[in-house]
Structure formats: C-alpha cells, structure tokens
C-alpha positions in Angstrom: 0.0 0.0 0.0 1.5 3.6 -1.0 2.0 6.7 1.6 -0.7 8.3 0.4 -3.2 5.4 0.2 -2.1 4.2 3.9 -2.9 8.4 4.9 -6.2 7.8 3.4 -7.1 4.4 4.8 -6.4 5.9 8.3 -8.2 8.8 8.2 -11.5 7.0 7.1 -10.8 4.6 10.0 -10.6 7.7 12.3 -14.3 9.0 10.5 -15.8 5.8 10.8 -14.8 5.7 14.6 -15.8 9.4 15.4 -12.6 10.5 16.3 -11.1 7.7 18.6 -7.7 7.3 18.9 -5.7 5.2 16.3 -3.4 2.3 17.5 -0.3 4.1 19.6 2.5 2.9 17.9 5.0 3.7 20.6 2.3 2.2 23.2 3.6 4.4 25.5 7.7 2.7 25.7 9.2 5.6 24.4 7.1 8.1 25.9 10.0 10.6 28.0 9.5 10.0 31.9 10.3 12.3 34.7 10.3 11.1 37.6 12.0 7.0 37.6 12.6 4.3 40.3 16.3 4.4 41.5 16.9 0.7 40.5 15.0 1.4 36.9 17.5 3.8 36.1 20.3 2.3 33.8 17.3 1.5 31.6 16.8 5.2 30.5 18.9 8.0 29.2 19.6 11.2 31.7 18.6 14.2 29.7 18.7 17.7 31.3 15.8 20.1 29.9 16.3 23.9 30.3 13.4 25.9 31.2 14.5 29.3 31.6 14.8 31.6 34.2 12.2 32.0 37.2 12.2 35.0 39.5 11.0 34.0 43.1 7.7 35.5 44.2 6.5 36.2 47.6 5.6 33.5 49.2 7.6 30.6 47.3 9.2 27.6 48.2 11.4 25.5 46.2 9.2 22.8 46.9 6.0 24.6 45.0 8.5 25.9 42.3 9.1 22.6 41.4 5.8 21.4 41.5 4.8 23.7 39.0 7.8 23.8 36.4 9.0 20.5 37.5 5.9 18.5 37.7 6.2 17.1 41.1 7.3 18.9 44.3 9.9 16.3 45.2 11.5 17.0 42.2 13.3 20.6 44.5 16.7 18.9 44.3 17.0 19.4 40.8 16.9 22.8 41.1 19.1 23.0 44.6 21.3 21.5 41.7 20.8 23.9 38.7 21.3 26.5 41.4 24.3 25.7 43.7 25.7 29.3 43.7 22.8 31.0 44.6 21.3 28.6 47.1 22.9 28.1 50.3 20.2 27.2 51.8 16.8 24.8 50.5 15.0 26.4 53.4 16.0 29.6 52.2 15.0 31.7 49.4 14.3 35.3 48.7 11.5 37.4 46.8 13.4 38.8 43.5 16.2 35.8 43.9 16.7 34.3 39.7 17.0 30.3 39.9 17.5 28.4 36.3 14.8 25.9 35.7 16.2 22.3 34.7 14.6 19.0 35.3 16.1 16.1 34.1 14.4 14.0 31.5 14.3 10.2 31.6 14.1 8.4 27.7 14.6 4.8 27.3 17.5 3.3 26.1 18.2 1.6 23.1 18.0 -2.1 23.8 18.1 -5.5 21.8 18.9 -5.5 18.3 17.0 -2.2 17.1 18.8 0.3 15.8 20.9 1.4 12.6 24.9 1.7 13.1 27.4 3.2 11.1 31.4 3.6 11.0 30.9 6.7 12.8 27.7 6.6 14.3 24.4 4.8 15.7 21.2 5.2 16.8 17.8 3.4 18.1 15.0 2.7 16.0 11.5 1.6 17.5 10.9 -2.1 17.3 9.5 -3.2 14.3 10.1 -0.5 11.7 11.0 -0.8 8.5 13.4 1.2 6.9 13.5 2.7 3.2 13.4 5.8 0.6 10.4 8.1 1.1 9.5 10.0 -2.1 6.6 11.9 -2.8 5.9 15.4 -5.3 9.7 17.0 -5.1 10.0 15.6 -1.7 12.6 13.0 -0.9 14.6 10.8 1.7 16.8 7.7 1.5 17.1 7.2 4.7 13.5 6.7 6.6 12.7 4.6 8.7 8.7 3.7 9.1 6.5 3.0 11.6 3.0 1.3 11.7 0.0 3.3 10.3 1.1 6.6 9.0 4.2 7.1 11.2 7.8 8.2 9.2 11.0 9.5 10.8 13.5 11.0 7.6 17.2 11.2 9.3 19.5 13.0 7.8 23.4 12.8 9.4 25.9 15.1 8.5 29.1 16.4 9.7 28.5 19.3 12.4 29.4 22.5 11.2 30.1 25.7 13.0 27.4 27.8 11.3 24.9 24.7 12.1 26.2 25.3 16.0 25.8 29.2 15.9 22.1 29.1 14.4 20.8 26.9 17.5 23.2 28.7 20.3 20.7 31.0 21.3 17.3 28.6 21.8 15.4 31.2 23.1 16.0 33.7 20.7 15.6 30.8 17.8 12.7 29.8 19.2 10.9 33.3 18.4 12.7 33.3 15.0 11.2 29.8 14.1 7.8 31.0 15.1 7.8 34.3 12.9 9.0 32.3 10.4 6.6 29.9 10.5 3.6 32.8 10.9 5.2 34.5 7.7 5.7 31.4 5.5 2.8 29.2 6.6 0.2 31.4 8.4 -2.5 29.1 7.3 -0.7 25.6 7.7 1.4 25.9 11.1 0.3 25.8 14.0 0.9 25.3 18.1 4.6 25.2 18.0 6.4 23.8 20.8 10.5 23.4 21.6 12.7 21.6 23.8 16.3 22.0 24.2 17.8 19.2 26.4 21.7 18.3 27.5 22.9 14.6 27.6 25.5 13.5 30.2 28.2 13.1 27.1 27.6 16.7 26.1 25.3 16.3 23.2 23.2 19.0 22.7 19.6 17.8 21.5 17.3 20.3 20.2 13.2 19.5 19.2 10.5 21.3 18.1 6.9 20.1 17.1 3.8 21.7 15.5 1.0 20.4 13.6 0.9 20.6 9.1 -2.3 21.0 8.1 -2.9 18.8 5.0 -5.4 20.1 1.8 -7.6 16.8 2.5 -8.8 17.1 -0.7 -5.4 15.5 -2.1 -7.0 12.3 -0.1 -10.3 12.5 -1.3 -11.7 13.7 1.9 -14.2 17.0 2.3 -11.8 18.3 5.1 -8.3 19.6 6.0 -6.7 17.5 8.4 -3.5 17.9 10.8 -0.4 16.1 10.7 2.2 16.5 14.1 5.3 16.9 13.2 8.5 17.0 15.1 11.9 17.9 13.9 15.0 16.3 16.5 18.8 17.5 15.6 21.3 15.9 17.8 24.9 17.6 17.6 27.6 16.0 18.7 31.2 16.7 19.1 31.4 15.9 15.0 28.1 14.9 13.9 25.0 16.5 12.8 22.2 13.7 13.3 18.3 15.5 11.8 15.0 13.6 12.9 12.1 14.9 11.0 9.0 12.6 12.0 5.1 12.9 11.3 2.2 11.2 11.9 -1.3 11.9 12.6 -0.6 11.4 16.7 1.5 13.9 18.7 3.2 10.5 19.4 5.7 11.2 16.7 7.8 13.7 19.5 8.3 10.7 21.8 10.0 8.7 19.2 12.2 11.0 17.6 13.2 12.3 21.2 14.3 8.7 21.5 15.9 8.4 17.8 17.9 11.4 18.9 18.9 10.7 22.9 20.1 7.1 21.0 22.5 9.1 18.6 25.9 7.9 19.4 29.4 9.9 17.5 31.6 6.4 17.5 34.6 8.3 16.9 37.1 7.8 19.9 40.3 10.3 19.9 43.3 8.7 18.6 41.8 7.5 15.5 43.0 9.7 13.1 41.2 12.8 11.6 37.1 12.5 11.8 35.5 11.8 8.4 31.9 10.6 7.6 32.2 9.0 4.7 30.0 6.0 4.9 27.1 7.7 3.6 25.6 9.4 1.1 21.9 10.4 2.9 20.0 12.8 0.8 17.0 14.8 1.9 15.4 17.2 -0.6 13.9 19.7 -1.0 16.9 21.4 1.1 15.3 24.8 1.3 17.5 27.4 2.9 15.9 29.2 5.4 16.1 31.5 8.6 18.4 29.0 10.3 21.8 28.0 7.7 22.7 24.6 8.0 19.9 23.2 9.5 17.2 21.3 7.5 14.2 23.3 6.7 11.1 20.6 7.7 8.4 23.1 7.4 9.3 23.3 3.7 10.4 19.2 3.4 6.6 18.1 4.4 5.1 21.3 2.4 6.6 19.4 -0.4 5.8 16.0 0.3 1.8 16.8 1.3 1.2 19.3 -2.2 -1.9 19.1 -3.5 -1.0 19.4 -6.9 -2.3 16.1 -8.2 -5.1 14.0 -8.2 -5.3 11.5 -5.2 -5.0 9.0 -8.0 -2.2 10.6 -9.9 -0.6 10.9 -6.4 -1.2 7.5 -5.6 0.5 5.5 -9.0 3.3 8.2 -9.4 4.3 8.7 -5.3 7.5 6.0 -4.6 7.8 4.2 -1.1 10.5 1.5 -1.3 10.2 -0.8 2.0 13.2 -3.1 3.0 13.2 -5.8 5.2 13.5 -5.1 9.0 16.0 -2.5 9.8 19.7 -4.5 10.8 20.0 -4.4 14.5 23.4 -3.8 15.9 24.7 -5.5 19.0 24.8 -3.2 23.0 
C-alpha cells in the first residue's frame, strides 16, 4: 500500500470511529519520563531540559517551584542542583532571587537488536520499523525509517558545522525566529509550536521542536483539512550533525524522535585519526534554505511531500515508497 493510500485508509478509519484514537504505535515505551525508580534507572537515558529563568515571588518555596515547572514537588533537588551558587540554603529563598529551571528527562535506552549503526555513528530505532526511501511530489529521503499506520521519521546525518552550531546557540532567541518564520511562510498551515532543548550526560546537545501541518484533505479524497504532528529532533555531537524529521497523525511522533535522537551515538574515539563521515551518502530534498543555515528546513520538506497538486490518483500510482526488510540491529 503507498504513503498516500495508507494516509487515506487511516483517516477513514478515524471517521468511521468518530474521532477515537488510532493504535499508539510507541504504546507508550518511548514516551520521555520524569520522575523514575532508582533501581530502573540504567534503563533510560539522563537528559537535562532547560526551562528558563524563574524570578521567586513572595511566598515561594522550592518545593512549590518545582511542583509547578518541574511536575512534582519532590523533584526541588533538581533545582538545589541547577542553582548551587545562589542557594545556600533549600529552606531559604528570597522574593526577586533568579534560579535556572532544569529538570532532568528520563528516555529509554536503546536495547536489543534495534537500531541502525554506522562507521561513525548509531542510533535506536523503534521495534519493528522498517526502513527505506520516502518519495513523494519534489520531496525526498533515502534514509526513513517507518512505523505502523502513517508514522515516518526521515534522518539526515551530516558532519556538524560551526554555522549549524551558531544558528541553534541561542534557543530562546531561535525559538521566536522559528515562530515568525513559520507565521510569515505558513500562516494558514502551522500551527501550536512547541521546543525543547535538552543536555545529555556526554555533552550532546539535542534540540526539538513540534507543531501540527495541516494537510489540503482534498489531495486524499476527503471533504476536510486535516492535521499532521510533526516533530523535527537535531542531535549535535562533538562531530556529527544527526536531523530527525517525524510525522504522523498522533503527537506521538515527538516521543519517538526524542528517542531516535537521545540514542544518537558519535563512534569516533580520539586517537583515530582525523574524523570523516564517509560511509554515507543520505540525501533529503527539498533542502530549502531558510532563517536557520545549516539546519534542515522541515516546514518546507513536508510542504513538499503533502502538495496538493495532483489527483489523489495521480498521487497514488506516481508517489515511490520503497520498504526493505527489517531494519539491521546492531549489537549493546
């Protein structure tokens, strides 16, 4: 069954059942935790989230700080933590006093045999998917891995690049960028954009940020629009450049390409020589250059692959999805 046709089938299934939920593909495994049991915890990747700044109010206590930004009060260490030169005290803190929000993010670990390794590199992949080359109007990939239903992850890995660096170094100033952007370009298509930046224990910086695609239903055959969650992961590494760009028709999606990036491992150790990655040749296009050089422009990649400019049925016998068997595990 093609892309498109698979899009279709699902989105009669979710008429025909008012609305109900499809079949959670990640069923909930890859789904980032919080809070963890001690003895669970060389099952998950340590993540650290920034959350800004927080300026204490009247009244505060680290415990209810954390409640609210941290999701649970006993959480306060983490920001005793974030906070060492400023807090001498957990008992004590002072109307106007600035504490950095962190909490630590829990993602499960790559286990088993699923997962795609390179010279240089490797990362996870969700049990079960397939992977392949995703083509569709100008839009292509040939490296994607798929999941059940309607849920794709295109990676694209390239070698990091200082410009790639200095256009994320300032989230919170890319953040509103992105978002102008985005109302500029696709007023009428994008919409409730969210970011994360997180920190992993070997100094990767991991970067996401998600927002729904509205689709012209009429390419399916259907009387109304529909939205597609999207989520775009870039992992950078002391070499690497690893590029998530997953959608679906569940805000799922984030979960697993949070994963797909936590897993990203740079295999390069020093002492080997000078760093090349040359064991690939991934391709992503349309490479659209945008607000932010070197990284890849999704908003323009899945404006490309969802165009409406055919007929569901030319879109159907011309649109390419090439499965291969069982993505090759590689060994812990």
């Amino acid at each position: 069954m093609g892309y498109v046709e698979r899009i279709r089938a699902c989105m009669f299934a979710v008429i025909l059942v008012l609305g109900s939920s499809l079949t959670v593909y990640a069923e909930e495994s890859y789904q980032p935790r919080y809070q963890i049991l001690q003895e669970d915890l060389d099952n998950y990747t340590v993540l650290v989230e920034e959350l800004g700044e927080y300026k204490v109010c009247e009244g505060d206590s680290l415990w209810n700080i954390s409640e609210k930004f941290l999701g649970s009060g006993e959480a306060y260490e983490q920001l005793v933590d974030a906070n060492l030169e400023v807090i001498t005290n957990p008992d004590l803190i002072y109307p106007n006093m600035s504490l950095a929000l962190e909490r630590k993010v829990y993602v499960k670990k790559r286990t088993g045999s699923n997962g795609i390794k390179m010279e240089a590199y490797r990362f996870g992949t969700p049990q079960g998917w397939t992977m392949g080359i995703l083509e569709a109007n100008d839009a292509f990939a040939n490296l994607a891995l798929m999941g059940s239903e309607v849920g794709d992850v295109v990676c694209l890995v390239r070698e990091k690049t200082a410009l790639g660096v200095k256009s994320l170094s300032n989230w919170e100033n890319v953040q509103e960028t992105i978002k102008t952007y985005a109302q500029k370009e696709y007023a009428d298509r994008v919409s409730d954009l969210t970011f994360h930046h997180y920190q992993t224990e070997s100094g990767s910086e991991i970067y996401l940020f998600s927002y729904y695609y509205r689709v012209d239903g009429e390419l399916l055959g259907l009387n109304e629009d529909f939205d597609i969650s999207v989520c775009q992961g870039i992992c950078q590494t002391e070499h690497i450049q690893a590029e998530f760009t997953g959608f679906h028709i569940d805000k799922e999606i984030e979960d697993i390409v949070c994963y797909m990036a936590a897993s990203f491992e740079e295999l390069w150790q020093e002492g080997e020589g000078d760093f090349q990655l040359t064991d690939h040749n991934i391709a992503v296009e349309p490479s659209k250059p945008w607000i932010l050089p070197d990284i890849h422009n999704s908003f323009a990649w899945i404006e490309a692959f969802f165009r409406a400019e055919k007929s569901a049925e030319e879109e159907s016998s011309e649109e390419k999805s090439i499965f291969l068997p069982p993505v090759r595990g590689f060994k812990r």
